[in-house]
C-alpha positions in Angstrom: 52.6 -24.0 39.5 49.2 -24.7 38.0 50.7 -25.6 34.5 52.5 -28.6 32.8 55.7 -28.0 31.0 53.7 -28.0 27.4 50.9 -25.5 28.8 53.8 -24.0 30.2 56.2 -23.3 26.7 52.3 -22.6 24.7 51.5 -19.8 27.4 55.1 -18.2 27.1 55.3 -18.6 23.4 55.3 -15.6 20.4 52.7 -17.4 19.0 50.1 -17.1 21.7 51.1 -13.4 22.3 50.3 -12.8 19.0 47.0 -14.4 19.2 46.1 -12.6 22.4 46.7 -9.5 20.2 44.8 -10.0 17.3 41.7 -12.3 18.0 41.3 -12.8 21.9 41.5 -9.1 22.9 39.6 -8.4 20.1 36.6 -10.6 20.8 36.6 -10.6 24.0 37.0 -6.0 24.9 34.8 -5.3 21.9 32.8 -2.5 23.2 34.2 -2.8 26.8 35.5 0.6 28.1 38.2 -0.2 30.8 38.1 2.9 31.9 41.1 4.8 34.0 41.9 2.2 35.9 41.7 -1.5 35.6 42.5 -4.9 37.7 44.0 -7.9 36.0 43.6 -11.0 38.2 46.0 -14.0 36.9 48.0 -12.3 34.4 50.0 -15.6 34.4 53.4 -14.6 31.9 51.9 -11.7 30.7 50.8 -12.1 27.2 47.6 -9.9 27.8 48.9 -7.6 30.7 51.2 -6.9 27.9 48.3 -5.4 25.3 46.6 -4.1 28.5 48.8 -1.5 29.5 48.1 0.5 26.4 44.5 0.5 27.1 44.1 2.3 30.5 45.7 4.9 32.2 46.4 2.9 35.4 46.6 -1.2 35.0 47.1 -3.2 38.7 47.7 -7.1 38.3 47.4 -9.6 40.8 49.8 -12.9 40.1 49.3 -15.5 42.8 52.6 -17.6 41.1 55.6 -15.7 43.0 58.0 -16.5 40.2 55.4 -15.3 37.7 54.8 -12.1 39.8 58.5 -11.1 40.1 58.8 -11.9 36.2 56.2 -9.3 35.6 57.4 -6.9 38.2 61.0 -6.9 36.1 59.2 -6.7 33.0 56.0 -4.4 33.4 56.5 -2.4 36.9 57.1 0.6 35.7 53.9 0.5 33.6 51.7 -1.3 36.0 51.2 -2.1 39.7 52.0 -6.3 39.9 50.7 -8.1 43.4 52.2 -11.1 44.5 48.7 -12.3 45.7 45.8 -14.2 45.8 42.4 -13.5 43.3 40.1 -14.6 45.9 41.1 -11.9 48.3 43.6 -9.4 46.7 43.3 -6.9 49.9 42.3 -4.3 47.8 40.5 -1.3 48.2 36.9 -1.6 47.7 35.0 -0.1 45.0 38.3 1.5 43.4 38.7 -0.4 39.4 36.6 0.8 36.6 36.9 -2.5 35.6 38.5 -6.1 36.2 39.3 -8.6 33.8 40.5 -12.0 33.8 41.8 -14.7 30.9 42.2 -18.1 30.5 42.8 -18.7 34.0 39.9 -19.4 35.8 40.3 -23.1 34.5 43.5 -23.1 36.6 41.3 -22.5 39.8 40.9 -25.8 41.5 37.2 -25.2 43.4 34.2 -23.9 42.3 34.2 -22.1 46.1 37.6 -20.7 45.1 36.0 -19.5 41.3 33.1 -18.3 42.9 34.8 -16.3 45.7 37.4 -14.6 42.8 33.5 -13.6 40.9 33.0 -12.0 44.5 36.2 -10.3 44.9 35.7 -8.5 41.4 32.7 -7.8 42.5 33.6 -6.1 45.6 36.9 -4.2 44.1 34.6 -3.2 41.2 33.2 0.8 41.1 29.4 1.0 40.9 28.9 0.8 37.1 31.9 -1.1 36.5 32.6 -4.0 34.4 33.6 -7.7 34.9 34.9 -8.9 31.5 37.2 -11.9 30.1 37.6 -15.2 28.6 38.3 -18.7 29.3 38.0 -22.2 27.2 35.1 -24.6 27.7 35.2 -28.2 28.8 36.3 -30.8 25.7 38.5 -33.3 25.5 41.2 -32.2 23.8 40.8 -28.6 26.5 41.7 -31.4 28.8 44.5 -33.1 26.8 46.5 -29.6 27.3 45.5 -29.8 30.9 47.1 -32.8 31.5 48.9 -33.0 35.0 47.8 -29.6 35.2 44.8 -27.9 37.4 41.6 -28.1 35.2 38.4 -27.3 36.8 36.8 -25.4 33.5 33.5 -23.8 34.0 30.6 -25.2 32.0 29.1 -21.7 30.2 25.9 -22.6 30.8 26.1 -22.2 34.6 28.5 -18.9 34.2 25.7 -16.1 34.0 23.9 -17.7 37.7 27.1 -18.0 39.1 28.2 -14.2 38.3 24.9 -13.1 39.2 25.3 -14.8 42.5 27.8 -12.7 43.2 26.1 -9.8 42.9 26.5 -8.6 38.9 23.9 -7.6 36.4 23.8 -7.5 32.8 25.9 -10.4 32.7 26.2 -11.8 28.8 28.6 -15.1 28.0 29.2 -16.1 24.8 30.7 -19.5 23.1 33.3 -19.7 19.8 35.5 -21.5 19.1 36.2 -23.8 22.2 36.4 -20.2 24.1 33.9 -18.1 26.5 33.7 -14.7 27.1 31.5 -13.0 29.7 30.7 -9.4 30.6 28.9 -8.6 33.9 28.2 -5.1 35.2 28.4 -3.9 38.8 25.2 -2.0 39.7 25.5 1.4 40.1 23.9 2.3 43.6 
């Protein structure tokens, strides 16, 4: 696991859920349709996947942490699809989400290769039209405090839109507050 045991208790606390809920969601899906049927990559212990199944018909989430994965498969399977697998190549259908989302974990990715072949798997599971949208902290000190013994390879926003444009998006927009990043990128229709 990519987490220390503080990170750990934070992720998997009441209080972060509820902050998912009421200002990270929020911010980050404003004006984002996710359509009938979205991806989650990194769902980690399932604070958003929980909010997310109420917003689409049909919610898939891939988990690469098996323990995490089975968690979610006892707790969520019969509302959404969990694979035990890997972001960078999920093995999924091409072209089938109206939209993929991801939060707070691409930090927990340990290459920029590894980041920027996740952007290209979204990309590639993406519909024509579809949209790439999450969140995820920005490099600081005290970002890295909470990170320590953990994986911590945050990306710098400035260098987010090139990077999702490299792999293949339009439209992309990132904003900064609060320590925090969103992005939105669109795949092109053909």
């Amino acid at each position: 696991m990519a987490m220390n045991l503080c990170h750990r208790l934070s992720c998997n606390s009441d209080r972060w859920a509820t902050e998912v809920k009421n200002q990270l969601l929020p911010w980050c899906l404003a004006n984002v349709d996710l359509g009938d049927n979205a991806l989650e990559i990194g769902p980690g212990y399932g604070a958003i996947l929980r909010v997310l199944v109420d917003m689409t018909p049909r919610l898939t989430a891939v988990e690469i942490d098996t323990p995490m994965a089975q968690r979610l498969q006892r707790r969520y399977g019969e509302r959404a699809r969990i694979i035990n697998g890997d972001g960078t190549d999920t093995g999924l259908p091409a072209d089938e989400f109206s939209s993929v989302v991801s939060f707070t974990m691409l930090h927990h990715v340990p290459t920029t290769d590894l980041q920027d072949r996740l952007f290209t798997e979204a990309f590639r599971v993406l519909r024509p039209g579809g949209v790439f949208a999450g969140s995820d902290g920005v490099p600081s000190m005290l970002f890295r405090i909470l990170h320590f013994r953990d994986t911590y390879n945050p990306i710098p926003p400035e260098t987010l839109p090139n990077r999702l444009r490299a792999a293949g998006f339009d439209d992309v927009d990132v904003e900064v507050r609060s320590g925090r990043q969103r992005w939105r990128a669109v795949k092109p229709a053909r």
